[in-house]
N, C-alpha and C positions, 0 to 999 in steps of 0.2 A: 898881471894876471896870467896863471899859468894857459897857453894853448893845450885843448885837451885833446887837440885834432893834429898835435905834432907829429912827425914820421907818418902821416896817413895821407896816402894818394886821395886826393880833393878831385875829381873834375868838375869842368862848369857845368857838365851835362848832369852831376847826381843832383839826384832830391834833396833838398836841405834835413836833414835830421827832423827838427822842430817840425816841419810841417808834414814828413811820411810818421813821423810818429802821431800826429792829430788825425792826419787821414784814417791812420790804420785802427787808430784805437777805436776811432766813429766805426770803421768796417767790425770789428771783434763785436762792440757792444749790440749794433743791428741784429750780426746772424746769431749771439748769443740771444737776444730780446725773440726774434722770430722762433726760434727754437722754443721757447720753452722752458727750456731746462738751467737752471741756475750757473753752473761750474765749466770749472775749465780741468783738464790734465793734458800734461805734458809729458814726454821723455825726455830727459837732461841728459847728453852725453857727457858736457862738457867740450864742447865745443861753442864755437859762436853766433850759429844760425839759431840753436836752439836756446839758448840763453839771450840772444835779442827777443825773440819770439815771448819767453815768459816772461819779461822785462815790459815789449809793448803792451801785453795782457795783463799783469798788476797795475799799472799806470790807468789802464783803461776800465776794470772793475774792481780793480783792488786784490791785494794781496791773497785775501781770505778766500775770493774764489778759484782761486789756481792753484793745484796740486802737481809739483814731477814727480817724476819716476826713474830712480839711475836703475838701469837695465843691463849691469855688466854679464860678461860671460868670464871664462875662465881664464882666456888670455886679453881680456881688456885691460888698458894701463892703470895704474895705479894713479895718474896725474889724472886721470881723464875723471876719474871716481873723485877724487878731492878737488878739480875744478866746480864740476855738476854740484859739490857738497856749498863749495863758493858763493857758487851763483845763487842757488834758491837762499841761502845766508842773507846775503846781499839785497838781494827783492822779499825776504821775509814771506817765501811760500812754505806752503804743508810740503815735506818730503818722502820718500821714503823709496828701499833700494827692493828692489825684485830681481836674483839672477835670473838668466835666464838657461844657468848652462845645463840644470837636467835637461826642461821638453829641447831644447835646441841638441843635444848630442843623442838623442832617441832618429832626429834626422840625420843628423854629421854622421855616424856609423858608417850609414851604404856610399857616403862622398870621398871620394879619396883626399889625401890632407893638400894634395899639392893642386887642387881644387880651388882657389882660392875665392874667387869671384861666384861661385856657387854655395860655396860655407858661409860665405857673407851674406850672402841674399836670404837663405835659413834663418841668420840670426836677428837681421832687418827685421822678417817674417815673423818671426818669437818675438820681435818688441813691441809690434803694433795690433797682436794678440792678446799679450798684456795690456797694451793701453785702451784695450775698446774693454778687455773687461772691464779694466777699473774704471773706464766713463759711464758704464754700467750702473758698477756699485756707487757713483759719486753721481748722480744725476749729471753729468758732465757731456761736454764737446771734447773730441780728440784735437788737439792744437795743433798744427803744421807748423813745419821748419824748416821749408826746404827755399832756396832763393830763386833768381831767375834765372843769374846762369850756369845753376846744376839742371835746371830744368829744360833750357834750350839747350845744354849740351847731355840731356839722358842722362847724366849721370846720377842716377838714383837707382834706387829697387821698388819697381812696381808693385803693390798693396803692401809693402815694406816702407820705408822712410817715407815715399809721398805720398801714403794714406792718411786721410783727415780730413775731420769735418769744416775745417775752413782754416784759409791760410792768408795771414799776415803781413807774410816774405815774401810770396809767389812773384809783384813786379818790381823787385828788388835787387839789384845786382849786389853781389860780393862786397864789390867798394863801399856800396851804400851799408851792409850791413854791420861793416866794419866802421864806420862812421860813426850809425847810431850805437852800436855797443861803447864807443869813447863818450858818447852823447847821456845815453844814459848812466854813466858812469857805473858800469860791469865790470867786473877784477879782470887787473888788467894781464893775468893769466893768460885769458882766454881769447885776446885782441889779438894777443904775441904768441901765442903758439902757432905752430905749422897746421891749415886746415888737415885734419884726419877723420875720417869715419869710423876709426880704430877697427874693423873688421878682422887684422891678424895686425902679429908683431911688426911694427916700422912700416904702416901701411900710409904711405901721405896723399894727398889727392893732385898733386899737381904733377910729383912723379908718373902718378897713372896718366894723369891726363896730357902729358908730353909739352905742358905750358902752364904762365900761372893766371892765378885768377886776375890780376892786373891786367896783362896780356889780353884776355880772353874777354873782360868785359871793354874794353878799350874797343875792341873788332866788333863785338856782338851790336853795343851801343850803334856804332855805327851802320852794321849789315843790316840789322833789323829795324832798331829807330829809326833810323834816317833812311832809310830801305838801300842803301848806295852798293851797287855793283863791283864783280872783281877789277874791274878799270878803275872807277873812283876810288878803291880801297887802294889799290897800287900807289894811287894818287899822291895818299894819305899815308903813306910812306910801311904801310902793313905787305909782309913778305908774302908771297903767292903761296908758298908751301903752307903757311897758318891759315891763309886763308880758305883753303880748298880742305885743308883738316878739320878745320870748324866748322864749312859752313856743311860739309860732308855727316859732321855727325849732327849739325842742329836737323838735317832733313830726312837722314835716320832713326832720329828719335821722337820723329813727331808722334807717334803708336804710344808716348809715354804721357804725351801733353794731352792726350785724347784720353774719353770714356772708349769702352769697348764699341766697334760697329755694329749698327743695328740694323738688321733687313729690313726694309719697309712695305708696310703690306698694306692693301688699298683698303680706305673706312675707317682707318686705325691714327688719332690722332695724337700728336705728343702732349698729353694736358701740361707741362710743363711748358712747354715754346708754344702752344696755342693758346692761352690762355685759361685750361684750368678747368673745373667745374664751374655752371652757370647758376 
């Protein structure tokens, strides 16, 4: 029997597939049930967080309620376009593509090109403008894609990529997600490509992020799971420089993993965290 989990970093710390795909799917159908509202959409980059993401979601109410949306611009790759085309193939979702490069180059204009990290954030912004319209028109929830450790290391665009009405991936590290994409059997395109957000040409994420996601969930697991100190981490044989780099931007970024702060004014209570209307 072919191994479908060969070439993939296993630890004994991830979530076993089988059982974060049972959990998650129980979490989709809840906040979809609470809600109201029938459907799902998604954006499909063609990448792999978001392709597990509408992968856990047809499993969990089926095909018919999940719609993506490839949301290229005008320097988006070509593979990234015919992977996204793959995936919804594969999972048997509604498709369909929306550039986004007019409304996004009406902002691009005043950014200079060699702007990079600010042109990105524009086109993040243009794709999750898109998807709230179309959850509009589709009675729909916006579907989240983002994992946990783009989240504990900030690497996202705020009301861009980690906007949505509920997320799937959120305590999911990388390894895990690359797991279940072998798990639920996703082209395996998208297992084996280099993580990219494609935001400009030959953009990869581990280049920006000066390590890879192997690396980075290894340290994270540890600093945060197991709460273990820059002593312990030494211990555990992790370099001082990775770890003062990570744990540097996980406490930098917490503005990301937050709602906005709210003054609190006396009489004024949160019916959400107090319980609500009586």
């Amino acid at each position: 029997m072919k191994d479908i989990f060969a070439g993939l970093d296993r630890p004994d710390w991830a979530i076993e597939p089988e059982d974060a795909c049972e959990r998650a799917g129980a979490f989709i159908r809840q906040v979809l049930d609470d809600s109201g509202l029938p459907n799902l959409v998604i954006g499909l980059s063609g990448g792999i967080d978001s392709a597990v993401s509408a992968g856990l979601a047809a499993r969990a109410v089926g095909a018919d309620r999940v719609r993506g949306f490839l949301l290229p611009y005008a320097t988006s790759s070509a593979a990234s376009l015919s992977d996204a085309t793959a995936v919804a193939e594969t999972l048997g979702i509604a498709h369909e593509t929306v550039p986004i490069t007019p409304m996004a180059d009406t902002f691009l204009a005043d950014i200079p090109a060699d702007q990079r990290v600010r042109r990105g954030n524009v086109m993040a912004r243009c794709r999750m403008i898109v998807l709230y319209d179309r959850s509009a028109a589709h009675q729909a929830l916006v579907l989240g894609t983002g994992n946990r450790t783009e989240a504990l290391l900030g690497y996202t665009t705020m009301y861009g990529d980690n906007a949505c009405a509920l997320n799937p991936l959120g305590q999911l590290y990388k390894t895990e997600v690359r797991l279940l994409s072998a798990w639920l059997g996703l082209p395996r395109s998208v297992l084996e490509k280099a993580p990219s957000a494609d935001l400009w040409e030959g953009q990869a994420d581990e280049d920006e992020l000066g390590f890879s996601y192997a690396e980075a969930d290894r340290l994270l697991h540890e600093m945060i799971d197991n709460g273990r100190d820059a002593a312990a981490l030494a211990e555990r044989g992790f370099a001082a420089p990775l770890v003062e780099r990570v744990s540097t931007r996980v406490r930098a970024m917490r503005f990301k993993r937050q709602g906005p702060p709210v003054a609190v004014m006396p009489g004024r209570p949160d019916p959400d965290r107090d319980g609500g209307p009586r």
